[in-house]
N, CA, C and O atoms as a GROMACS GRO file, in nm:
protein
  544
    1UNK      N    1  -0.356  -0.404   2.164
    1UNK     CA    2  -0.314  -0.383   2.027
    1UNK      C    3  -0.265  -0.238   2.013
    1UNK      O    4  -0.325  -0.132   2.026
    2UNK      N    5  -0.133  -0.269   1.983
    2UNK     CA    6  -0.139  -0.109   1.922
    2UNK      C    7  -0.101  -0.040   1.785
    2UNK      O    8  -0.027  -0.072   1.693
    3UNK      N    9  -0.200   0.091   1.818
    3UNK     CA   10  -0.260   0.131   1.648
    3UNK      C   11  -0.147   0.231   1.619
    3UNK      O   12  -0.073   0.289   1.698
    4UNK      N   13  -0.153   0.236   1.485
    4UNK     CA   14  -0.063   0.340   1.451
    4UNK      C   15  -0.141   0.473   1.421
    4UNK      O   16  -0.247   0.442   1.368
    5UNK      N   17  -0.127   0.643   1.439
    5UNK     CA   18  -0.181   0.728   1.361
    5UNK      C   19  -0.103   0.828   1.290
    5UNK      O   20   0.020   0.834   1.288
    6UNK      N   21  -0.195   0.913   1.225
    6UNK     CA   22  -0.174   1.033   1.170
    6UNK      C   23  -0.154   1.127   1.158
    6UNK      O   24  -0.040   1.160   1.192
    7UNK      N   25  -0.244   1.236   1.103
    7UNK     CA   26  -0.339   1.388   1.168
    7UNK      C   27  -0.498   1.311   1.136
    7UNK      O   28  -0.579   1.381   1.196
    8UNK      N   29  -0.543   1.240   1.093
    8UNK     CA   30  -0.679   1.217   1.010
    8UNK      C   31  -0.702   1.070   1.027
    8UNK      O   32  -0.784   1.022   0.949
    9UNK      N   33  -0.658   1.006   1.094
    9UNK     CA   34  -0.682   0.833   1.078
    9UNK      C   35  -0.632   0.766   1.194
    9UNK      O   36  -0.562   0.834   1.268
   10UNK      N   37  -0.655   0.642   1.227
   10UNK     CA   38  -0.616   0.541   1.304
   10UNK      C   39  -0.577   0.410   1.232
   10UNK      O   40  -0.634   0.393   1.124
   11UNK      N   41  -0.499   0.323   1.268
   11UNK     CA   42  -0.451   0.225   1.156
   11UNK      C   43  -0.392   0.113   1.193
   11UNK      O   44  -0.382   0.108   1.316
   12UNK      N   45  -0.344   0.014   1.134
   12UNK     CA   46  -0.272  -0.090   1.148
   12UNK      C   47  -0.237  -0.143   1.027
   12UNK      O   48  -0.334  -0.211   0.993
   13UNK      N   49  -0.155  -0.149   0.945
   13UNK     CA   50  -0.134  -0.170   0.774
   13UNK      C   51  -0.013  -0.301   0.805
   13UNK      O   52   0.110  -0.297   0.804
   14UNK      N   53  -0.091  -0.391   0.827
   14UNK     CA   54   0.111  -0.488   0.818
   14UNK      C   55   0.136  -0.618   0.654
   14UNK      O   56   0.084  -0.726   0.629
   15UNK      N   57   0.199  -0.567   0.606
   15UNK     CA   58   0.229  -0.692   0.514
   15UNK      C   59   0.378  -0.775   0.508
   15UNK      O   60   0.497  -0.760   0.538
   16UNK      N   61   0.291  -0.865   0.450
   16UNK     CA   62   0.417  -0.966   0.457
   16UNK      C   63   0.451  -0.968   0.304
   16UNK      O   64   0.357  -0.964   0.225
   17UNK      N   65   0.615  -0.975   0.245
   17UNK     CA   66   0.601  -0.914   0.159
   17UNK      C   67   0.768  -1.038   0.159
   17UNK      O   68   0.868  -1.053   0.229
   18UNK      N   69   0.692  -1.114   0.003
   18UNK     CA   70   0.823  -1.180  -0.042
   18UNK      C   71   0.843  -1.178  -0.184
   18UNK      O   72   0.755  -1.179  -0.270
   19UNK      N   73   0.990  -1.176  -0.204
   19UNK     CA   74   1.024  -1.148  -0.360
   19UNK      C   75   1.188  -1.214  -0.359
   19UNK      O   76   1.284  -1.195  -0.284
   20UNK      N   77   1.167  -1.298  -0.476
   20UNK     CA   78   1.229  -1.387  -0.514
   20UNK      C   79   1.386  -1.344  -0.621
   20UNK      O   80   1.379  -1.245  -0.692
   21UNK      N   81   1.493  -1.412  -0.621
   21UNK     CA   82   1.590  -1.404  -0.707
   21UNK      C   83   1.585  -1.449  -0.852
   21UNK      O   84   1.539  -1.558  -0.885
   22UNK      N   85   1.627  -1.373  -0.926
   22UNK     CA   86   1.545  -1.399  -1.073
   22UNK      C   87   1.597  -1.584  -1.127
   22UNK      O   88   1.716  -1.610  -1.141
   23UNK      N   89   1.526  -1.656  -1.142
   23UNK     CA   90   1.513  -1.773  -1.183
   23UNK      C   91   1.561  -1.835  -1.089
   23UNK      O   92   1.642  -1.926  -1.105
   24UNK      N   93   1.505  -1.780  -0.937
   24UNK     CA   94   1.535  -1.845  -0.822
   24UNK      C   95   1.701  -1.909  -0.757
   24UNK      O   96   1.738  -1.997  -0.679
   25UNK      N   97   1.783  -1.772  -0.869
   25UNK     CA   98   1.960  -1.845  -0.843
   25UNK      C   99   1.962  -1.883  -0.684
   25UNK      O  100   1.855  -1.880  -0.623
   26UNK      N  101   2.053  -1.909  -0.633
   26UNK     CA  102   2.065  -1.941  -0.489
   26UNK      C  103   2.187  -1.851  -0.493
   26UNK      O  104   2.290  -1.904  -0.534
   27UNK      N  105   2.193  -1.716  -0.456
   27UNK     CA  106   2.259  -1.654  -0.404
   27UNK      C  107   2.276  -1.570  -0.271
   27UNK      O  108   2.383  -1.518  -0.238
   28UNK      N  109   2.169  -1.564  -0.206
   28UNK     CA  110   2.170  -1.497  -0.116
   28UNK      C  111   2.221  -1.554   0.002
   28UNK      O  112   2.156  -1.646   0.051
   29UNK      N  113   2.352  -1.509   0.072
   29UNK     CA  114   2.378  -1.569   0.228
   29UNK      C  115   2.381  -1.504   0.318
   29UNK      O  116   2.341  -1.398   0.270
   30UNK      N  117   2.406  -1.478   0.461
   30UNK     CA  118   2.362  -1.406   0.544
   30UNK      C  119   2.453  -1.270   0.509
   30UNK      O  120   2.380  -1.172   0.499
   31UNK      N  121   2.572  -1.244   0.491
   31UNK     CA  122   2.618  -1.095   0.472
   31UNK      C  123   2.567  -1.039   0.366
   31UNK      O  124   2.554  -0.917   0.380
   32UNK      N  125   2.515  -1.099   0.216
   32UNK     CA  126   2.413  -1.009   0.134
   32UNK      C  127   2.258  -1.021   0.182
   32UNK      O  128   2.176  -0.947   0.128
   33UNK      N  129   2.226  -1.092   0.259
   33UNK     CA  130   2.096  -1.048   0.334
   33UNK      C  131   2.091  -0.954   0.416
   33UNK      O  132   1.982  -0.896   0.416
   34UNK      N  133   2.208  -0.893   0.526
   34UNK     CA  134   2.201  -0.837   0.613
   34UNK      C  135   2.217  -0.672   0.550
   34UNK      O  136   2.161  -0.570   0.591
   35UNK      N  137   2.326  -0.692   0.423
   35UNK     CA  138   2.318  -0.607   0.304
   35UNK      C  139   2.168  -0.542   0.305
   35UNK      O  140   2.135  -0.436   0.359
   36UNK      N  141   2.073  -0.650   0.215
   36UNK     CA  142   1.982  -0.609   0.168
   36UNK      C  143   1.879  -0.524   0.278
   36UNK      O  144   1.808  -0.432   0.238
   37UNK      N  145   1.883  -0.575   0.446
   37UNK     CA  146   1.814  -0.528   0.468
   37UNK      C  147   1.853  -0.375   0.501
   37UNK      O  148   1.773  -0.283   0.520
   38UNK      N  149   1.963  -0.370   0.502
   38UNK     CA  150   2.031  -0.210   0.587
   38UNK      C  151   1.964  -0.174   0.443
   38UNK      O  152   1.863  -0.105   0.460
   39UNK      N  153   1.984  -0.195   0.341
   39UNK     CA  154   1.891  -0.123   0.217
   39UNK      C  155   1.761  -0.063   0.240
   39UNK      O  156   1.722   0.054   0.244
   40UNK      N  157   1.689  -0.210   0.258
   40UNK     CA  158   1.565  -0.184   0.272
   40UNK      C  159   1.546  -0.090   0.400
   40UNK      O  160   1.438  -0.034   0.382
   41UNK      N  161   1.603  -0.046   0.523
   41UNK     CA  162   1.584   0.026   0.651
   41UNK      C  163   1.613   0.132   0.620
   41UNK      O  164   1.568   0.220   0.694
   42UNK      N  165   1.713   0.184   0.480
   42UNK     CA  166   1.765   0.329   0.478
   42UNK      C  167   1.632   0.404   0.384
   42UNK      O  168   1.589   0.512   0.425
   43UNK      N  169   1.569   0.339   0.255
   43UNK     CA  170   1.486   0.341   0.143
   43UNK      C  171   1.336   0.421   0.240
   43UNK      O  172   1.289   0.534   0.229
   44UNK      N  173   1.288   0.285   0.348
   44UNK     CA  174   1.186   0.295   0.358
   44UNK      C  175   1.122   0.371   0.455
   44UNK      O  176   1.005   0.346   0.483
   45UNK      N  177   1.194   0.477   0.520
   45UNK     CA  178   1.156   0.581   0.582
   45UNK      C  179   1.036   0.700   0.481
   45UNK      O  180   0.927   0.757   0.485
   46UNK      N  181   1.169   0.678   0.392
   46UNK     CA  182   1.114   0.782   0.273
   46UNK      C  183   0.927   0.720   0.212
   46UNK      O  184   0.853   0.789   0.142
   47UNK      N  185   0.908   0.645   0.241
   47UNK     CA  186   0.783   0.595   0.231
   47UNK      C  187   0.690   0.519   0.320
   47UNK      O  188   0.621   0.420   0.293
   48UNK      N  189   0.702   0.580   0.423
   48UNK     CA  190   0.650   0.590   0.537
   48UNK      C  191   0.614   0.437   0.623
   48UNK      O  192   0.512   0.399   0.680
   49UNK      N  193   0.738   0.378   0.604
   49UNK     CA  194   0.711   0.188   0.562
   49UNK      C  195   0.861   0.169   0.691
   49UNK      O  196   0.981   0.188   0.672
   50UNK      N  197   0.791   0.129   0.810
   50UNK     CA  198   0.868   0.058   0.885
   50UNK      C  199   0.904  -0.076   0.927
   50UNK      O  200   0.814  -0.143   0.976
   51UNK      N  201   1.048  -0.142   0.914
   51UNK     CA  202   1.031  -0.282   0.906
   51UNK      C  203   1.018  -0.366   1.065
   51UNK      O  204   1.056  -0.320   1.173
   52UNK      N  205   0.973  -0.458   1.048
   52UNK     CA  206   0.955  -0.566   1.149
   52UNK      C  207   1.031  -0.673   1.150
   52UNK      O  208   1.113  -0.676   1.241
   53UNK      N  209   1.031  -0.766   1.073
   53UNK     CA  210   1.053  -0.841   1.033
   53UNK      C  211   1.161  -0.926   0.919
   53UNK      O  212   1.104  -0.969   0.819
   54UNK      N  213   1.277  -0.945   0.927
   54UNK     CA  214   1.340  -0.977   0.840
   54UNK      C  215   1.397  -1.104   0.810
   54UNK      O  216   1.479  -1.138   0.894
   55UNK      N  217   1.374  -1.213   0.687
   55UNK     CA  218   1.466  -1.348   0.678
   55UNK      C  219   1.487  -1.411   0.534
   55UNK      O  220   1.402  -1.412   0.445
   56UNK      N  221   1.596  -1.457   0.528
   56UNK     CA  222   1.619  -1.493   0.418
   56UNK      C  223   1.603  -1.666   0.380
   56UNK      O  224   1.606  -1.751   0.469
   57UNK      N  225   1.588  -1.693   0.255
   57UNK     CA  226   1.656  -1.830   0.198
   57UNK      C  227   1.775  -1.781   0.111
   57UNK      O  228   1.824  -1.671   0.089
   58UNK      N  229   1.802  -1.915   0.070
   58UNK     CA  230   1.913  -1.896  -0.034
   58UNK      C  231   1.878  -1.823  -0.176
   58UNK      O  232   1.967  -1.796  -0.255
   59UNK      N  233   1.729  -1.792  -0.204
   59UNK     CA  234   1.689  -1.773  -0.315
   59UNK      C  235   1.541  -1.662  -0.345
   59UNK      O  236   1.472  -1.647  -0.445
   60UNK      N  237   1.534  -1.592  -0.194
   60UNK     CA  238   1.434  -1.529  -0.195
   60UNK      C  239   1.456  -1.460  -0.036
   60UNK      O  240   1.546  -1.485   0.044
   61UNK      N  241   1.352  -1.376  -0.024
   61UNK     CA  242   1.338  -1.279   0.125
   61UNK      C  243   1.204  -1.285   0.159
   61UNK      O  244   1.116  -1.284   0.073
   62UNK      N  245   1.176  -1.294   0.308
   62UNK     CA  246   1.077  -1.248   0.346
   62UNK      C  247   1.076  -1.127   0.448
   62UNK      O  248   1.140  -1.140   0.553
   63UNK      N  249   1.012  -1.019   0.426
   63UNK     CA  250   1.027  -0.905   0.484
   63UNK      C  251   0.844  -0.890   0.538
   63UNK      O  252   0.745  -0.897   0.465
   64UNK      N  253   0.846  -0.871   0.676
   64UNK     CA  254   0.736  -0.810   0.699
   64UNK      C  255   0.723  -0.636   0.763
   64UNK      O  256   0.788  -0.574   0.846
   65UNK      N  257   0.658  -0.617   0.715
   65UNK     CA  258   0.667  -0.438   0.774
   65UNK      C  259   0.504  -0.382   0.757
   65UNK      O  260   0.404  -0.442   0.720
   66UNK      N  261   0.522  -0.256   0.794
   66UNK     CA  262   0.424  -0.178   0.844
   66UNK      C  263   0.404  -0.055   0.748
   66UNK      O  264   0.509  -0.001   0.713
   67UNK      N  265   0.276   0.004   0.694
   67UNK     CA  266   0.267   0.074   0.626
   67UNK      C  267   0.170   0.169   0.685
   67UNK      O  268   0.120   0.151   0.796
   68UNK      N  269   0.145   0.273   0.607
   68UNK     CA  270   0.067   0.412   0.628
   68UNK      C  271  -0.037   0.395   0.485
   68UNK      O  272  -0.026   0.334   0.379
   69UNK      N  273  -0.145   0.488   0.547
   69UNK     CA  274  -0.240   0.464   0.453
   69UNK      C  275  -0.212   0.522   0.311
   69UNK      O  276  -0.249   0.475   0.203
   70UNK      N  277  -0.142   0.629   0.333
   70UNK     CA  278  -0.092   0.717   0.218
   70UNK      C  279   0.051   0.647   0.168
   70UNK      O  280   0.109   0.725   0.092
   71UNK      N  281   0.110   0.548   0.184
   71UNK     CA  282   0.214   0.458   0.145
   71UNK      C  283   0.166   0.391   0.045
   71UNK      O  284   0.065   0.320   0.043
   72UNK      N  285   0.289   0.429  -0.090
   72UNK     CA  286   0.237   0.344  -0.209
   72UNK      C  287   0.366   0.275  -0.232
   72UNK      O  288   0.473   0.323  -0.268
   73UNK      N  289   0.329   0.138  -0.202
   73UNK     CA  290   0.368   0.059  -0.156
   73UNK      C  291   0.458  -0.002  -0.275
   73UNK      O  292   0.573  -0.042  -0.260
   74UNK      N  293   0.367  -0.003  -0.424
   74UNK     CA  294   0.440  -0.076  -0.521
   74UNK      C  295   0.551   0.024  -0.592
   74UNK      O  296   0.629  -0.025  -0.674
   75UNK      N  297   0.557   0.156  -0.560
   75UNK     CA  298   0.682   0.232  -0.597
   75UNK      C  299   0.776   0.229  -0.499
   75UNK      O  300   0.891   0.262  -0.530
   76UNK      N  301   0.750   0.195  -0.383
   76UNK     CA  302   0.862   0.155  -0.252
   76UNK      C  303   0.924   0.040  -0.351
   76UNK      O  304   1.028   0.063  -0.412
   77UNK      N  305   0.859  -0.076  -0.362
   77UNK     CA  306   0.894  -0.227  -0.384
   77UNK      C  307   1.017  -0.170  -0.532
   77UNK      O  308   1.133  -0.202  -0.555
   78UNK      N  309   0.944  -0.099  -0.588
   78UNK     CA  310   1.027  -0.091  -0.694
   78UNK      C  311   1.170   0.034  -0.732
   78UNK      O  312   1.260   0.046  -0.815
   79UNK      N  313   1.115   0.108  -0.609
   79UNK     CA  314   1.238   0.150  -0.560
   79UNK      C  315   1.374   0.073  -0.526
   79UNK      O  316   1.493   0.089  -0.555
   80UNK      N  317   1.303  -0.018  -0.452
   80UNK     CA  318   1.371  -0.075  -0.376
   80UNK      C  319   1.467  -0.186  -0.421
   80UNK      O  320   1.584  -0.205  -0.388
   81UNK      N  321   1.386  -0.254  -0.508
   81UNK     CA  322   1.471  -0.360  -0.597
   81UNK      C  323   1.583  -0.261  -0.684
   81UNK      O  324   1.706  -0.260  -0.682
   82UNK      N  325   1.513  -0.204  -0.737
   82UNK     CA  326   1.652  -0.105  -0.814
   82UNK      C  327   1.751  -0.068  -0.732
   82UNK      O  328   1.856  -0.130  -0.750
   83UNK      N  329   1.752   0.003  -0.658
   83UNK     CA  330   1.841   0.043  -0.555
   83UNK      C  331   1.924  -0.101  -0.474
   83UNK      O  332   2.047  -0.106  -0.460
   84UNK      N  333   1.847  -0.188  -0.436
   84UNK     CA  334   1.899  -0.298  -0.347
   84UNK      C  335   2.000  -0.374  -0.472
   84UNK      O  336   2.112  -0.417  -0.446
   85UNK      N  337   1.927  -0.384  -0.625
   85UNK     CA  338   2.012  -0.506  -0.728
   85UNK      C  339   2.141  -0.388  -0.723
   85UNK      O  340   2.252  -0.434  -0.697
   86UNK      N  341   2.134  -0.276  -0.742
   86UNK     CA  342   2.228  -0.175  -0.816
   86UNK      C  343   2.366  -0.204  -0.727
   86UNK      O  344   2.481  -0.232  -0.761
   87UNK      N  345   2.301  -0.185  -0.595
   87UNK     CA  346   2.394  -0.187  -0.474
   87UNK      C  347   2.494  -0.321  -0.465
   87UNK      O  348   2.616  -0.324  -0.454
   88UNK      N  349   2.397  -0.434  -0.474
   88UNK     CA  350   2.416  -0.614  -0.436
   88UNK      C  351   2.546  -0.588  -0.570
   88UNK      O  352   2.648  -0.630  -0.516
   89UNK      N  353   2.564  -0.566  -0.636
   89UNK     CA  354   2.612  -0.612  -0.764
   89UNK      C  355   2.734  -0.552  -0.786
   89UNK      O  356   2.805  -0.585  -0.880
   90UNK      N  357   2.768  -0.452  -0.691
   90UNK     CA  358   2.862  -0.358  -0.716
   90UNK      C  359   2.951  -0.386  -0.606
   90UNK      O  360   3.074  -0.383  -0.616
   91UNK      N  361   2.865  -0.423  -0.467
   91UNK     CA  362   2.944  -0.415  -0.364
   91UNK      C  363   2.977  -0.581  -0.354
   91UNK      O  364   3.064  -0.610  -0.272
   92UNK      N  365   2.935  -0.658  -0.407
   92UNK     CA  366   2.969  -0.830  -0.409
   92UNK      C  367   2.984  -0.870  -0.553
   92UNK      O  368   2.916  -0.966  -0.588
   93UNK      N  369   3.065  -0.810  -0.648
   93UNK     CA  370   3.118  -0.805  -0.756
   93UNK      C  371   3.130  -0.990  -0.832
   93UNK      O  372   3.122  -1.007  -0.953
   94UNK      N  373   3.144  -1.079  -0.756
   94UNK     CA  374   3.136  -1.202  -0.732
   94UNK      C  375   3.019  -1.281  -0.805
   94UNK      O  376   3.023  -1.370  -0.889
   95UNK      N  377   2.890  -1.201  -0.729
   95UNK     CA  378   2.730  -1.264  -0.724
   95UNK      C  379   2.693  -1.267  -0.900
   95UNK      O  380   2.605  -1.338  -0.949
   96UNK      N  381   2.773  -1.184  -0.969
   96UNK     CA  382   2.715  -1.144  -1.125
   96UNK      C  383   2.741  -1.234  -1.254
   96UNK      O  384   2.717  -1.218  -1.373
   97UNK      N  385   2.813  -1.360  -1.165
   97UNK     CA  386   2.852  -1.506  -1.241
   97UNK      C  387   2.687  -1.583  -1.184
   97UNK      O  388   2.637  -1.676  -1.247
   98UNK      N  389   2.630  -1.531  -1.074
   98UNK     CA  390   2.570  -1.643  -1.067
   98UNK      C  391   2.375  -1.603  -1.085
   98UNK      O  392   2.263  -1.653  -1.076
   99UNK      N  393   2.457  -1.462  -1.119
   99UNK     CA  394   2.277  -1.392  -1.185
   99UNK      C  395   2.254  -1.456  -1.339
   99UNK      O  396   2.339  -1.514  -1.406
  100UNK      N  397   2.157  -1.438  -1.364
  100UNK     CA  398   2.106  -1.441  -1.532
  100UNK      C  399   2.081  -1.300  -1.578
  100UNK      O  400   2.018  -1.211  -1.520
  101UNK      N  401   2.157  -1.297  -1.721
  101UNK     CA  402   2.224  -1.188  -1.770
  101UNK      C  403   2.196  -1.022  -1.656
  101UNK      O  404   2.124  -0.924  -1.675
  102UNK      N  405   2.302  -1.062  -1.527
  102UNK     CA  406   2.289  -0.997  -1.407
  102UNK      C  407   2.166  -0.948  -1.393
  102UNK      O  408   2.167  -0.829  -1.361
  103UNK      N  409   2.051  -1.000  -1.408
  103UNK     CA  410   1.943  -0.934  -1.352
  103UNK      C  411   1.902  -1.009  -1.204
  103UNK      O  412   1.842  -1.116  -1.197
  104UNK      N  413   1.947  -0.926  -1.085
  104UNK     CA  414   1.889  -0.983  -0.949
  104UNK      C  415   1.788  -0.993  -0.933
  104UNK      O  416   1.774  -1.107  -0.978
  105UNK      N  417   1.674  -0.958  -0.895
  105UNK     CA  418   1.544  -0.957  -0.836
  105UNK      C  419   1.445  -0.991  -0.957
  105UNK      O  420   1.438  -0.895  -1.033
  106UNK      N  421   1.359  -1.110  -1.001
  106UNK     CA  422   1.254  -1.166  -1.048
  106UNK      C  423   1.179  -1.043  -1.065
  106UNK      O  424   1.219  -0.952  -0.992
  107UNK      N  425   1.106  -1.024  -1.122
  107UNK     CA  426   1.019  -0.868  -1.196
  107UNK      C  427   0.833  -0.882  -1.085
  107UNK      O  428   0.757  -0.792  -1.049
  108UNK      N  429   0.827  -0.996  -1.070
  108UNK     CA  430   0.690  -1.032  -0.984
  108UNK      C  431   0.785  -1.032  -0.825
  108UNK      O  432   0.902  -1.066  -0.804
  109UNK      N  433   0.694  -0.987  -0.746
  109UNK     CA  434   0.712  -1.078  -0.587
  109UNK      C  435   0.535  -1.042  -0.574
  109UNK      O  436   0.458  -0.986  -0.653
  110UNK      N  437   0.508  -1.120  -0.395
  110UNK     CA  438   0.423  -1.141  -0.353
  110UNK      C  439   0.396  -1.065  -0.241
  110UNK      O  440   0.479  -1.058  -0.150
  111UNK      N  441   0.259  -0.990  -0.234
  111UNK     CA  442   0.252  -0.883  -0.129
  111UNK      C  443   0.121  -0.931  -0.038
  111UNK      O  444   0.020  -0.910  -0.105
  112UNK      N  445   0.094  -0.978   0.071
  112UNK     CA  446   0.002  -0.981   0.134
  112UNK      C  447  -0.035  -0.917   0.254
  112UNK      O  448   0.046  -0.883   0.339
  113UNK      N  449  -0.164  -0.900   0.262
  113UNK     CA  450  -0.157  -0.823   0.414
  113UNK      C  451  -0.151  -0.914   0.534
  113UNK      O  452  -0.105  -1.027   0.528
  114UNK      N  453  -0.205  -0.852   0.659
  114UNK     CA  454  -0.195  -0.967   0.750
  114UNK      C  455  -0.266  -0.857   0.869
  114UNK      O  456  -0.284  -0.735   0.861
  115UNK      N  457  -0.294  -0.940   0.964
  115UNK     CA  458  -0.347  -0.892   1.077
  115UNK      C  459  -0.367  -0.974   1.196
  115UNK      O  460  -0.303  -1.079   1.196
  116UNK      N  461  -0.425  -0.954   1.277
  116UNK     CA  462  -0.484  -1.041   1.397
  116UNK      C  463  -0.610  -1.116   1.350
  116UNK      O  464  -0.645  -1.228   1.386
  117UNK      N  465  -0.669  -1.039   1.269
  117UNK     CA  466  -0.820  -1.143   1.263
  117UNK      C  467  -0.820  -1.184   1.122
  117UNK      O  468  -0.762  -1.113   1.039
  118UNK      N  469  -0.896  -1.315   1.079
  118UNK     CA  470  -0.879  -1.356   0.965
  118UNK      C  471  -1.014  -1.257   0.900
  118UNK      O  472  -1.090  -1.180   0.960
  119UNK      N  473  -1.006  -1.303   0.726
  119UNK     CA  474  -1.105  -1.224   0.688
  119UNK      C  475  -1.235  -1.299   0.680
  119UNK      O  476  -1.336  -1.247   0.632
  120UNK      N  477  -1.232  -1.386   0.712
  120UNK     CA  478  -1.352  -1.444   0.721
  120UNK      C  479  -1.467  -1.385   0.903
  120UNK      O  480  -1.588  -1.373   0.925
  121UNK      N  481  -1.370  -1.370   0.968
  121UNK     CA  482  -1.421  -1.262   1.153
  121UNK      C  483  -1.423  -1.162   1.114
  121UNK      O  484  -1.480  -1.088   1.195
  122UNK      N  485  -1.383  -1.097   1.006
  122UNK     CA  486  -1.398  -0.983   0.993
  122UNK      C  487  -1.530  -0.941   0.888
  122UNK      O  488  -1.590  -0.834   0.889
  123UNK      N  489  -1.552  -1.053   0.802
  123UNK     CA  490  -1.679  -1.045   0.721
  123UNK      C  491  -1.790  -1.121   0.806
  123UNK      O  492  -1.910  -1.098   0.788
  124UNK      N  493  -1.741  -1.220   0.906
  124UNK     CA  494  -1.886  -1.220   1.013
  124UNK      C  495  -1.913  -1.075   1.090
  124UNK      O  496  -2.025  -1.026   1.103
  125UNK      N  497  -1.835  -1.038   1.120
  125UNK     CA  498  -1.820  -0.879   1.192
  125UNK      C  499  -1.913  -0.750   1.132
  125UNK      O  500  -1.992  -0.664   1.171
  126UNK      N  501  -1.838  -0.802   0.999
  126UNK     CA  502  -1.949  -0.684   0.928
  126UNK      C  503  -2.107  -0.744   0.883
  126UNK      O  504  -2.184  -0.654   0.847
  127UNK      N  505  -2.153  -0.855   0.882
  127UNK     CA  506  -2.240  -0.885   0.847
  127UNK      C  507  -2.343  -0.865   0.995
  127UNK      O  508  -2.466  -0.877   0.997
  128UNK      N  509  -2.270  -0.837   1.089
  128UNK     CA  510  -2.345  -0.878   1.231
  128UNK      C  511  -2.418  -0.695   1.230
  128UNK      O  512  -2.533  -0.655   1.248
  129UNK      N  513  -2.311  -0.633   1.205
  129UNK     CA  514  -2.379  -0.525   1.240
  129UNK      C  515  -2.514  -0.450   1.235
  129UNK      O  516  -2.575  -0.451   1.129
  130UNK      N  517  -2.562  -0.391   1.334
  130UNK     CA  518  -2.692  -0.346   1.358
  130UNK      C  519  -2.840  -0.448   1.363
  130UNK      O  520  -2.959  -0.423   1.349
  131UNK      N  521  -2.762  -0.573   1.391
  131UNK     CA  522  -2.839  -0.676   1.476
  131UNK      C  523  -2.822  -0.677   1.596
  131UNK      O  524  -2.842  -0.784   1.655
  132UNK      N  525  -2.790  -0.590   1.653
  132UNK     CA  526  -2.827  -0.603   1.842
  132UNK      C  527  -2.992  -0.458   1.820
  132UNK      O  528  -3.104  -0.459   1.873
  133UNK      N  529  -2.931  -0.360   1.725
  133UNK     CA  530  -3.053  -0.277   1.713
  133UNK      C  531  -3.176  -0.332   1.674
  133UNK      O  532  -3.281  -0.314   1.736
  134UNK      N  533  -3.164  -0.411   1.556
  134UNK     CA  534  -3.269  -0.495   1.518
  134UNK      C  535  -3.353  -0.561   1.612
  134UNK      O  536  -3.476  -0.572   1.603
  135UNK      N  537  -3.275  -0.606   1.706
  135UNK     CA  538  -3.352  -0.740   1.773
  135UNK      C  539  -3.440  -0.667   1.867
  135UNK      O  540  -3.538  -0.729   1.909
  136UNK      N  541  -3.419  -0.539   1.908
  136UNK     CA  542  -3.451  -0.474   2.006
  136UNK      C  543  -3.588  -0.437   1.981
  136UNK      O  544  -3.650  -0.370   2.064
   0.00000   0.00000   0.00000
């Protein structure tokens, strides 16, 4: 496994992170996806958020990436939609027949984390501890 660090920490931060087109239009095809992500790759340096993972539907994204502990994550996201709708709308002049009253990006998306172990190994994990001392 490998960890990410700091000056002060050791880490692994990965989420999977999807957000939807406002009233789910079906606009997105592969040259405004590939759009969105050069967006999202230029944005998220600045917040210490490297991507992994990138794919689209016709009506939503799934992006997985990597964060830092000091990464605040929901001013990235909302960076990001601003910057990504501002961009989508100007440079595909087209897409703004098929927004609702041009608003791109749905105001909610969905942020989860993720890892190698579920949280249920990880709450046996912590419950185990200092039962090998015990038993002794």
């Amino acid at each position: 496994m490998n960890l990410d660090t700091n000056n002060h920490s050791v880490f692994l931060l990965n989420y999977h992170l999807i957000m939807c087109i406002k009233y789910r239009n079906k606009v997105i095809d592969n040259p405004i996806s590939n759009r969105l992500k050069e967006i999202f790759e230029y944005i998220a340096p600045n917040y210490h958020i490297e991507l992994e993972e990138w794919n689209h539907d016709l009506d939503h994204v799934h992006i997985l990436f990597r964060g830092q502990p000091n990464t605040e994550i929901s001013k990235f996201i909302n960076a990001y939609k601003s910057a990504s709708s501002r961009l989508i709308k100007k440079e595909f002049p087209m897409i703004r027949k098929s927004l609702w009253k041009e608003m791109f990006w749905s105001q909610s998306y969905c942020l989860l984390t993720t890892g190698g172990a579920t949280v249920e190994i990880v709450r046996e994990y912590i419950q185990s501890q200092g039962e090998k001392r015990k038993s002794k």
